[in-house]
mmCIF file of the N, C-alpha and C atoms, coordinates in Angstrom:
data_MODEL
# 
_entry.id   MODEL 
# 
loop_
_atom_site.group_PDB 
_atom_site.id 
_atom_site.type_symbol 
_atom_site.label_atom_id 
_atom_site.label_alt_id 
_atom_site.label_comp_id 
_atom_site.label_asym_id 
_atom_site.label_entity_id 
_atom_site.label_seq_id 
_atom_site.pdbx_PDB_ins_code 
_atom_site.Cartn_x 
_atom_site.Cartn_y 
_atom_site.Cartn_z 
_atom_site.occupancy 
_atom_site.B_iso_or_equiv 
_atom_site.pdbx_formal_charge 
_atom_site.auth_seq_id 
_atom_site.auth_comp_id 
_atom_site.auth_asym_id 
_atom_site.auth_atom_id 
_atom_site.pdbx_PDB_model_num 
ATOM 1   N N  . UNK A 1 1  ? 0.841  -1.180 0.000   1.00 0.00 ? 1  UNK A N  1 
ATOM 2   C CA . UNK A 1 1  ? 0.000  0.000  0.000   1.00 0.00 ? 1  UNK A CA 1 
ATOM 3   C C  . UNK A 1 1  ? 0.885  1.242  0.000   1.00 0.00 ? 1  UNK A C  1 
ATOM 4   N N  . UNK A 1 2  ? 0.194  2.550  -0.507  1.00 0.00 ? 2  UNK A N  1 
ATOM 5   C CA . UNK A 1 2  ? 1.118  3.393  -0.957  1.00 0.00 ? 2  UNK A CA 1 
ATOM 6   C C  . UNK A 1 2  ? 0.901  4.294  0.452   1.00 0.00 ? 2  UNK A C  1 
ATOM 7   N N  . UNK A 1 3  ? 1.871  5.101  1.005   1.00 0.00 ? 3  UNK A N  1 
ATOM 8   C CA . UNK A 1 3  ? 1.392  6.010  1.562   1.00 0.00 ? 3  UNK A CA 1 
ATOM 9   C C  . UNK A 1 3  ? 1.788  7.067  2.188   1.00 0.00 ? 3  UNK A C  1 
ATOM 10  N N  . UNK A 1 4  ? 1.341  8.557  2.045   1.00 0.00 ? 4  UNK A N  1 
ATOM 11  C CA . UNK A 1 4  ? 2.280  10.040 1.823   1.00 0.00 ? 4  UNK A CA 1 
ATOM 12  C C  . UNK A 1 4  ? 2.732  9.987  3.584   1.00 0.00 ? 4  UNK A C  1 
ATOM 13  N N  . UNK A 1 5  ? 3.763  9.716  3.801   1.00 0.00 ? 5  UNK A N  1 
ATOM 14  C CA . UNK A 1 5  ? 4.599  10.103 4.809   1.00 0.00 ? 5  UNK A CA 1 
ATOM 15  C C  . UNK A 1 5  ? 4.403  11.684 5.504   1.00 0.00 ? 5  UNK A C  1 
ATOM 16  N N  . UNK A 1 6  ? 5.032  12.251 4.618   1.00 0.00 ? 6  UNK A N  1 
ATOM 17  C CA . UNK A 1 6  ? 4.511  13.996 4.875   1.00 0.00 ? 6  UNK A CA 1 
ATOM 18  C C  . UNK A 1 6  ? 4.504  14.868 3.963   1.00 0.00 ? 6  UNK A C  1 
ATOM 19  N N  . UNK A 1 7  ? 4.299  16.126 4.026   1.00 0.00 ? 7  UNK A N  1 
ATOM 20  C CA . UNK A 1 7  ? 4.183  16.758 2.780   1.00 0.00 ? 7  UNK A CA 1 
ATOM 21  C C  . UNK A 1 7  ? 4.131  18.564 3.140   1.00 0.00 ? 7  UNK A C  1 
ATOM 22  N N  . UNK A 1 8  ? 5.400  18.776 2.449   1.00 0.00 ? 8  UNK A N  1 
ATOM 23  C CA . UNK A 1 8  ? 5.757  20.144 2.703   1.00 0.00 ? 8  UNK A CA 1 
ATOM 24  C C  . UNK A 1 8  ? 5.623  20.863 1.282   1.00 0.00 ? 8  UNK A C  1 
ATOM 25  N N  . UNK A 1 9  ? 5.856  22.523 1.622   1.00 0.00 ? 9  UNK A N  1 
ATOM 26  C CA . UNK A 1 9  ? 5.396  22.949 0.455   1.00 0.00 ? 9  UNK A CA 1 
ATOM 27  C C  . UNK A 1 9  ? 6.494  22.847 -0.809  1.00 0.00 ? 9  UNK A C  1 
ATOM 28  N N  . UNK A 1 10 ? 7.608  22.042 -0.760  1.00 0.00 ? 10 UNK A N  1 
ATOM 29  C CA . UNK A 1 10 ? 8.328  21.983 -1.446  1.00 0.00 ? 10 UNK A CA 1 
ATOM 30  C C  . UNK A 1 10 ? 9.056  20.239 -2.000  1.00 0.00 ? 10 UNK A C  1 
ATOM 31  N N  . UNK A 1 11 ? 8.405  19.720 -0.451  1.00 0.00 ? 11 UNK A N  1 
ATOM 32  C CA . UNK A 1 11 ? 8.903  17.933 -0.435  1.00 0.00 ? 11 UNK A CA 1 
ATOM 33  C C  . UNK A 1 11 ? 7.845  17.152 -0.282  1.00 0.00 ? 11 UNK A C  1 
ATOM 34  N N  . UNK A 1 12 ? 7.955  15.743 -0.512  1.00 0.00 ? 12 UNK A N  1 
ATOM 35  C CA . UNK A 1 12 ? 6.753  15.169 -0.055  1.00 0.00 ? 12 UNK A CA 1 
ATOM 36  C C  . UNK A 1 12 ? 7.391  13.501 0.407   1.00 0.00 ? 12 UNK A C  1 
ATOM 37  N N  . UNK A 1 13 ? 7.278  12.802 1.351   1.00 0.00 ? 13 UNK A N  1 
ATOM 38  C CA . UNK A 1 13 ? 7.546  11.767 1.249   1.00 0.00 ? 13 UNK A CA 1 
ATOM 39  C C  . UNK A 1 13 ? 6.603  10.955 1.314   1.00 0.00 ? 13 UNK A C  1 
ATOM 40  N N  . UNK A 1 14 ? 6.660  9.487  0.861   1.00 0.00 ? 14 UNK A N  1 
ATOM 41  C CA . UNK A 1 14 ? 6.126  8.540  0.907   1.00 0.00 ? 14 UNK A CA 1 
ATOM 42  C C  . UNK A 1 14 ? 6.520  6.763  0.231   1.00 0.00 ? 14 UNK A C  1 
ATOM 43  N N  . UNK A 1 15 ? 5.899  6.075  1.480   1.00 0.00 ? 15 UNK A N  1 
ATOM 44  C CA . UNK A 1 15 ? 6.295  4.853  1.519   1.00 0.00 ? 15 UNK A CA 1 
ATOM 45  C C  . UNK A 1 15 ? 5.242  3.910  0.815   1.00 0.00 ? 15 UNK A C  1 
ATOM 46  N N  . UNK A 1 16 ? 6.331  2.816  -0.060  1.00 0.00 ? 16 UNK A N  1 
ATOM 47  C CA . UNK A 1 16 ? 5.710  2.159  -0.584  1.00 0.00 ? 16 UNK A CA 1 
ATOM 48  C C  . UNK A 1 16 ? 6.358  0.246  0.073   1.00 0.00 ? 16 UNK A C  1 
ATOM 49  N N  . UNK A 1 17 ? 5.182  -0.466 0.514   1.00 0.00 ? 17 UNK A N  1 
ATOM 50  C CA . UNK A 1 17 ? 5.780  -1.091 1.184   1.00 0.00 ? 17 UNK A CA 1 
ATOM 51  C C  . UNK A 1 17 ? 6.869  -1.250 2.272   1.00 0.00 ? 17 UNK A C  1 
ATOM 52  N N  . UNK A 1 18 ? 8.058  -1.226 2.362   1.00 0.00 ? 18 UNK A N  1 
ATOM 53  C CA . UNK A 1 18 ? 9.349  -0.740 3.543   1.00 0.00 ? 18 UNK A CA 1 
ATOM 54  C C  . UNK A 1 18 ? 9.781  0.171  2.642   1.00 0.00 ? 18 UNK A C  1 
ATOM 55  N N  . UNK A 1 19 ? 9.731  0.724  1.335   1.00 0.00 ? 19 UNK A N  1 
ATOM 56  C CA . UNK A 1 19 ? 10.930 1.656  0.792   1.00 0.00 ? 19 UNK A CA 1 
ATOM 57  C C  . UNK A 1 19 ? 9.639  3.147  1.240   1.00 0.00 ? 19 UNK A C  1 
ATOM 58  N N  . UNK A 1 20 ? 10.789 4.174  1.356   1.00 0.00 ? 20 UNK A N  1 
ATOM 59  C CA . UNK A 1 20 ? 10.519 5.531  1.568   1.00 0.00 ? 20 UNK A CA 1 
ATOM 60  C C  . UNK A 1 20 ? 11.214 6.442  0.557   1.00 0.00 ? 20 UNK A C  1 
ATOM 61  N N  . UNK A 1 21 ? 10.529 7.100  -0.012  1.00 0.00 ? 21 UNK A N  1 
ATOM 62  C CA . UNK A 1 21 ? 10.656 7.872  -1.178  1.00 0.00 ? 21 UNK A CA 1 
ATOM 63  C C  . UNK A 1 21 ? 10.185 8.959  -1.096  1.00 0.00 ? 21 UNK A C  1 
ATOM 64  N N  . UNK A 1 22 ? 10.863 10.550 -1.799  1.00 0.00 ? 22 UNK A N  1 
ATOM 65  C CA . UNK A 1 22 ? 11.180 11.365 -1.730  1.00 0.00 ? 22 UNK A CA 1 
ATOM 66  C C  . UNK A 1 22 ? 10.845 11.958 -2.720  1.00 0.00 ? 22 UNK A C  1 
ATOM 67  N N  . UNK A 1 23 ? 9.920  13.246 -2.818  1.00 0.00 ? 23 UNK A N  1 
ATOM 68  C CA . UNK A 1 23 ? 9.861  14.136 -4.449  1.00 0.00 ? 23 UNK A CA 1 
ATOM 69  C C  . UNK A 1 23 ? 10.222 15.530 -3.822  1.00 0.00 ? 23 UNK A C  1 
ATOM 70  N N  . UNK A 1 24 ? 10.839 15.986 -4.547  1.00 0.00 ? 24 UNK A N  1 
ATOM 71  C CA . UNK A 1 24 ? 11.609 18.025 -4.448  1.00 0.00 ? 24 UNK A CA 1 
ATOM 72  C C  . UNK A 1 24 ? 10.107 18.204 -5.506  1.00 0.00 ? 24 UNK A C  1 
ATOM 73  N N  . UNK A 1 25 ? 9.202  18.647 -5.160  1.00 0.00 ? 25 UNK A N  1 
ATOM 74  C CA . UNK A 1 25 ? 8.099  18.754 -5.705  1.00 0.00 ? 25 UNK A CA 1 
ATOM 75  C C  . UNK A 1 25 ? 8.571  20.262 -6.228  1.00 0.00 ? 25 UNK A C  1 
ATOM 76  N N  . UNK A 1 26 ? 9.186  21.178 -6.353  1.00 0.00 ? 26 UNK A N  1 
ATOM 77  C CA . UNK A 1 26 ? 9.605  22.094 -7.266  1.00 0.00 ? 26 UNK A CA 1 
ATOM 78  C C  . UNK A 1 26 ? 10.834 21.655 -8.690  1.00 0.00 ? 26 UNK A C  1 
ATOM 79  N N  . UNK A 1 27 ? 11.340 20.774 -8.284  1.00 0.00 ? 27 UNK A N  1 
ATOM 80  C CA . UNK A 1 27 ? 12.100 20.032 -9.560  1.00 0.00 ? 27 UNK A CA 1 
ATOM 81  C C  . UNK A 1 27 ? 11.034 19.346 -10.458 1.00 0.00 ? 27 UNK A C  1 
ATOM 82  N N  . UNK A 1 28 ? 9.957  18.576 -9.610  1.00 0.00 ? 28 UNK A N  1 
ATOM 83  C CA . UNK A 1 28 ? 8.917  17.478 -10.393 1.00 0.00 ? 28 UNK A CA 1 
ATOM 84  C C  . UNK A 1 28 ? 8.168  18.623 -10.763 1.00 0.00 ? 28 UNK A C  1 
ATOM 85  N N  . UNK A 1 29 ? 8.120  19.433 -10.419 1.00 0.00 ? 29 UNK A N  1 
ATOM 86  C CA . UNK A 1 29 ? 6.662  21.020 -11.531 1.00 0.00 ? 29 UNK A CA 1 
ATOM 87  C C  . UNK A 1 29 ? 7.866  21.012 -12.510 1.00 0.00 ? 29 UNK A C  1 
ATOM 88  N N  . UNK A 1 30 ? 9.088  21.285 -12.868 1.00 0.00 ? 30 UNK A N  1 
ATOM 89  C CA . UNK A 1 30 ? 9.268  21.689 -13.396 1.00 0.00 ? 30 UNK A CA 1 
ATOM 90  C C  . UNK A 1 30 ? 9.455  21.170 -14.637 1.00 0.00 ? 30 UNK A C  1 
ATOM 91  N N  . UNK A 1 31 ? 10.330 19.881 -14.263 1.00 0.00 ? 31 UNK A N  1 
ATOM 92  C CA . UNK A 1 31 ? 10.494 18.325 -15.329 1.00 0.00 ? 31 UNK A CA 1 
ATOM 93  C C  . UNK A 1 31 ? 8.553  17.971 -15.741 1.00 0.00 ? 31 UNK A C  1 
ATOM 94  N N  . UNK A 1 32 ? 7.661  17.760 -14.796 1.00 0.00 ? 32 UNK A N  1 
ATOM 95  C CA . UNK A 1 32 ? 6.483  17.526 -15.647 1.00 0.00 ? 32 UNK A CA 1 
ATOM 96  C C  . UNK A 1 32 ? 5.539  18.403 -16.126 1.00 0.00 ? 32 UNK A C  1 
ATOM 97  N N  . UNK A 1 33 ? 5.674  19.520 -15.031 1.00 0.00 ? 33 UNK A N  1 
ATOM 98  C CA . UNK A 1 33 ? 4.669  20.756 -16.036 1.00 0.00 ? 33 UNK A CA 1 
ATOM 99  C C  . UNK A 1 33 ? 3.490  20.202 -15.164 1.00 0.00 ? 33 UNK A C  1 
ATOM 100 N N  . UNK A 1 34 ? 3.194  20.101 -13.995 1.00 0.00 ? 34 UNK A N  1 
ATOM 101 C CA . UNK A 1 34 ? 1.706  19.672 -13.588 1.00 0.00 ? 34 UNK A CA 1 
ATOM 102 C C  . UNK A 1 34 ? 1.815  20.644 -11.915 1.00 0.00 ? 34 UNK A C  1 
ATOM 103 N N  . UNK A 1 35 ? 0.557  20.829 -11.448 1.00 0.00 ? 35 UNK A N  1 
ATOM 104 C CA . UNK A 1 35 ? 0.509  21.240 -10.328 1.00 0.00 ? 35 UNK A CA 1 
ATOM 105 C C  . UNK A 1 35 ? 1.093  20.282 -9.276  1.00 0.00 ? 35 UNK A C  1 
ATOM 106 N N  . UNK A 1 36 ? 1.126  20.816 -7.998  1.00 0.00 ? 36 UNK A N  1 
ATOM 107 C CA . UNK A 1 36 ? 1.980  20.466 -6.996  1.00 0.00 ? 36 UNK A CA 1 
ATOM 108 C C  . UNK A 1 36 ? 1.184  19.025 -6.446  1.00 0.00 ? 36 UNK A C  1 
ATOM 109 N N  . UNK A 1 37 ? -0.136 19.413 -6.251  1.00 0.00 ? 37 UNK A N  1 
ATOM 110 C CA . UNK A 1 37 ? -0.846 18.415 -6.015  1.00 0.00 ? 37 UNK A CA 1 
ATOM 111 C C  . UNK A 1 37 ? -0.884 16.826 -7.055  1.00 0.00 ? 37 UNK A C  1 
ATOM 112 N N  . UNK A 1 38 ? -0.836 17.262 -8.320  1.00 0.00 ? 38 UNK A N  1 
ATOM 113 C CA . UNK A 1 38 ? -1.220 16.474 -9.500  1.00 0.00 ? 38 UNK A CA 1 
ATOM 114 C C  . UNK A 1 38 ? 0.135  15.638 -9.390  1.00 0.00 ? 38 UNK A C  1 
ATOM 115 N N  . UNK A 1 39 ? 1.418  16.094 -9.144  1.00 0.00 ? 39 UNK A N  1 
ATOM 116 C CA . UNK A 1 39 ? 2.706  15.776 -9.521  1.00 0.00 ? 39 UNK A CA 1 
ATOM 117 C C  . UNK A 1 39 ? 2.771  14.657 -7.987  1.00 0.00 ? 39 UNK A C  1 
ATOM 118 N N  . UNK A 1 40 ? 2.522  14.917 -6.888  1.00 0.00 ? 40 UNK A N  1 
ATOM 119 C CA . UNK A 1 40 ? 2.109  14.123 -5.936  1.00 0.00 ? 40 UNK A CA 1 
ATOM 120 C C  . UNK A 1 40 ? 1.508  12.685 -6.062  1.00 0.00 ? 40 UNK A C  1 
ATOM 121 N N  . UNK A 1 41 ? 0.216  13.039 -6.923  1.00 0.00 ? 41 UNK A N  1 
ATOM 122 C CA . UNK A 1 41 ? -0.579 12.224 -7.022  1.00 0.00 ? 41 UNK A CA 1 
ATOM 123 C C  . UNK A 1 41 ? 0.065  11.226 -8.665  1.00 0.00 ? 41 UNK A C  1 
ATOM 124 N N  . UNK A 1 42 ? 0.760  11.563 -9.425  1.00 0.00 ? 42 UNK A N  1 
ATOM 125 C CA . UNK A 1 42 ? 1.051  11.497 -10.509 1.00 0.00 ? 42 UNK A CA 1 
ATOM 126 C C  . UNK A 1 42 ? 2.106  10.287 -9.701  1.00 0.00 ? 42 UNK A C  1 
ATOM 127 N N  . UNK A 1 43 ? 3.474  11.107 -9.347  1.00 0.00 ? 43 UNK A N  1 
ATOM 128 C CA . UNK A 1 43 ? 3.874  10.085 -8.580  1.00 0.00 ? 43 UNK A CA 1 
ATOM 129 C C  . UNK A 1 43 ? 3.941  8.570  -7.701  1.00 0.00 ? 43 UNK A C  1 
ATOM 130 N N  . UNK A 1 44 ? 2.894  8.728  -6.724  1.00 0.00 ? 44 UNK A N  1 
ATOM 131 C CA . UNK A 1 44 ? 2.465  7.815  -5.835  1.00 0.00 ? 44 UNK A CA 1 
ATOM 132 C C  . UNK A 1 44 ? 1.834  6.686  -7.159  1.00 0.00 ? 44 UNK A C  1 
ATOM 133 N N  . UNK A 1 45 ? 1.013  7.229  -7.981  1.00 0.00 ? 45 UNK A N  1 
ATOM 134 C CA . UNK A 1 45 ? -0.435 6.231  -8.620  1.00 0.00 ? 45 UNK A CA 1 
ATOM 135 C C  . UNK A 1 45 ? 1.222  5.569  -10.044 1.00 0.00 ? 45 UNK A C  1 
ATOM 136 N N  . UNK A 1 46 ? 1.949  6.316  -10.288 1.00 0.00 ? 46 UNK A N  1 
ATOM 137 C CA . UNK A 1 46 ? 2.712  5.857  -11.061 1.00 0.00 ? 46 UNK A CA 1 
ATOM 138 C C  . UNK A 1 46 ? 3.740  4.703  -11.066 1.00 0.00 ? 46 UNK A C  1 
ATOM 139 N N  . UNK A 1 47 ? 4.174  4.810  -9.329  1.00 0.00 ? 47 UNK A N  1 
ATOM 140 C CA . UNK A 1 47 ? 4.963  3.700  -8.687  1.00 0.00 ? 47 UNK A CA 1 
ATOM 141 C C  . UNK A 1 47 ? 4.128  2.474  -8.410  1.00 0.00 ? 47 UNK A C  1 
ATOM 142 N N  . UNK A 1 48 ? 2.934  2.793  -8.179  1.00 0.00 ? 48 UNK A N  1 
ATOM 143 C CA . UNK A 1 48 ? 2.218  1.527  -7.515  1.00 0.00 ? 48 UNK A CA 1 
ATOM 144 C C  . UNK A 1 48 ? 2.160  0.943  -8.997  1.00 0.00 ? 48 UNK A C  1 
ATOM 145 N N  . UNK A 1 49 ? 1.501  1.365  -9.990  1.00 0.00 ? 49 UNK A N  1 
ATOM 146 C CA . UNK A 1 49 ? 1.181  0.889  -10.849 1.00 0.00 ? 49 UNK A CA 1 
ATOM 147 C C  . UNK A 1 49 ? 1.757  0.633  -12.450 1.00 0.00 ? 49 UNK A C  1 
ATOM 148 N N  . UNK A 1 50 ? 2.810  1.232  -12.385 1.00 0.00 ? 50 UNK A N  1 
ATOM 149 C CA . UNK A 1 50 ? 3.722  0.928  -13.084 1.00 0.00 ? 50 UNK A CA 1 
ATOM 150 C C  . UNK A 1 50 ? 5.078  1.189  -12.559 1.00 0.00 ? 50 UNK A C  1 
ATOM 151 N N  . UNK A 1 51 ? 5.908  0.075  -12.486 1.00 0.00 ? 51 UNK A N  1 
ATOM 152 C CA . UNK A 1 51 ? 7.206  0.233  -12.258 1.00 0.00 ? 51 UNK A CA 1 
ATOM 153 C C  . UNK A 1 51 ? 8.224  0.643  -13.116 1.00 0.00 ? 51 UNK A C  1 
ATOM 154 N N  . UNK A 1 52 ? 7.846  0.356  -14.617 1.00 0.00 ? 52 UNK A N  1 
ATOM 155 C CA . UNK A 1 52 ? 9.322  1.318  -15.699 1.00 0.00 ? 52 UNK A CA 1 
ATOM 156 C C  . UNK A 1 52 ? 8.818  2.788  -15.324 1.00 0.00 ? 52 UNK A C  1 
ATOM 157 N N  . UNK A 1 53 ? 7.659  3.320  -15.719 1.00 0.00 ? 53 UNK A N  1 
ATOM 158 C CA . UNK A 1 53 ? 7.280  4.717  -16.001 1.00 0.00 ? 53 UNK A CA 1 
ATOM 159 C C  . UNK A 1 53 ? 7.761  5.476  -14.442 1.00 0.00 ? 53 UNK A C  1 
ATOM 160 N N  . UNK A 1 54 ? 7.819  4.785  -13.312 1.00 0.00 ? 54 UNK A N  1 
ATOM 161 C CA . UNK A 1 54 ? 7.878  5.760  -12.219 1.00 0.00 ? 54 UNK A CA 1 
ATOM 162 C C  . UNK A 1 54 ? 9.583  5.410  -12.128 1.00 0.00 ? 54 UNK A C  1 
ATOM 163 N N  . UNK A 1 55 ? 10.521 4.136  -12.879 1.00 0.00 ? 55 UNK A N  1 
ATOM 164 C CA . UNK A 1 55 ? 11.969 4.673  -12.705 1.00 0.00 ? 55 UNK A CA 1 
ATOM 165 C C  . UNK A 1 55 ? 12.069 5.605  -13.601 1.00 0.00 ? 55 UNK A C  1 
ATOM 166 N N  . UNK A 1 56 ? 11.621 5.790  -14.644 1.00 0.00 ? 56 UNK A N  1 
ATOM 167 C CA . UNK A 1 56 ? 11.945 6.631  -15.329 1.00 0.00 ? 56 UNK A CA 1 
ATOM 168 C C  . UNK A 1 56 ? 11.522 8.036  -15.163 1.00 0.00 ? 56 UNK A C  1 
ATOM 169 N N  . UNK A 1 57 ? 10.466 7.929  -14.073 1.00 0.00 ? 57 UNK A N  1 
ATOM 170 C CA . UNK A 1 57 ? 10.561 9.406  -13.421 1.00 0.00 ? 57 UNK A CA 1 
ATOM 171 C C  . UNK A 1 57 ? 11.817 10.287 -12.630 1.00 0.00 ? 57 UNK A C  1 
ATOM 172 N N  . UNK A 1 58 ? 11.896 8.965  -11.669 1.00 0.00 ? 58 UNK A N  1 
ATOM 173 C CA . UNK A 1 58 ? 13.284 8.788  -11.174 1.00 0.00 ? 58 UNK A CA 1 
ATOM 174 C C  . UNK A 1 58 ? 14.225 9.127  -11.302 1.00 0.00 ? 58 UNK A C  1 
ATOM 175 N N  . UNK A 1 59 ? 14.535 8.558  -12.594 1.00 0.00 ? 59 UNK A N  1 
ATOM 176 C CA . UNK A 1 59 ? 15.331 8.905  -13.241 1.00 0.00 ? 59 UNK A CA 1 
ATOM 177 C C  . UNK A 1 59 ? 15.696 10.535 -13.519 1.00 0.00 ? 59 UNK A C  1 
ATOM 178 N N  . UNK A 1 60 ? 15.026 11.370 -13.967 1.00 0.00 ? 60 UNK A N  1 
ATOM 179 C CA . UNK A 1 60 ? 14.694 12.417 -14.310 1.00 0.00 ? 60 UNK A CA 1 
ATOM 180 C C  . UNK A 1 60 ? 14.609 13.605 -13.201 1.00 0.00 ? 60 UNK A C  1 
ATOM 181 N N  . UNK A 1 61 ? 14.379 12.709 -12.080 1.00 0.00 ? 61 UNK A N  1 
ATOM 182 C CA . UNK A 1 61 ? 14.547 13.711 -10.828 1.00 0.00 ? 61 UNK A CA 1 
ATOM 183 C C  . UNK A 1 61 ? 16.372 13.951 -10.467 1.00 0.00 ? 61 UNK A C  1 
ATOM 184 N N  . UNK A 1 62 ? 16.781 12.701 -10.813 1.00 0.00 ? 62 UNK A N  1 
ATOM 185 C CA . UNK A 1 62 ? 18.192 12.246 -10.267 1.00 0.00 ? 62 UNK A CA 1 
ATOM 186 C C  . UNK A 1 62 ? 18.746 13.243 -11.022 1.00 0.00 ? 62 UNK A C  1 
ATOM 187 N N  . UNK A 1 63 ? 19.113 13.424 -12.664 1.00 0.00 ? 63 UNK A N  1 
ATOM 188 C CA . UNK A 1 63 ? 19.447 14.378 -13.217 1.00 0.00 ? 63 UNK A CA 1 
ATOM 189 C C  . UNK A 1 63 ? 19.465 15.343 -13.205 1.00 0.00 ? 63 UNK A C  1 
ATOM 190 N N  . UNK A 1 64 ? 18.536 15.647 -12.611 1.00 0.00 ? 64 UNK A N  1 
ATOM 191 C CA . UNK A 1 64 ? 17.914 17.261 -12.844 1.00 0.00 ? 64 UNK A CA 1 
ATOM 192 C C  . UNK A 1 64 ? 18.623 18.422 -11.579 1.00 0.00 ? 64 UNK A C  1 
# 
């Protein structure tokens, strides 16, 4: 089960199963172009449910 740890106006964490994961939710507006909320939710529904598309989010955060 997925679920938001905490959520600041700039970070957000959340655990999926034992792993804990991390978005700079001002890097993810910027790489996806979506609101703060959407990029949250974009996130979380992306890991649960697809595993290439959310490394390759990942991915994209790591770079950036």
């Amino acid at each position: 089960m997925t679920e938001i740890e905490e959520e600041h106006e700039d970070f957000a964490a959340f655990t999926i199963g034992t792993e804990t994961y991390g978005v700079d939710i001002l890097k993810a507006r910027d790489i996806i172009g979506m609101a703060v909320s959407d990029v949250i939710d974009v996130k979380v529904e992306s890991i649960h449910e697809s595993p290439q598309y959310s490394a390759n989010i990942r991915e994209a955060f790591m770079k950036s």
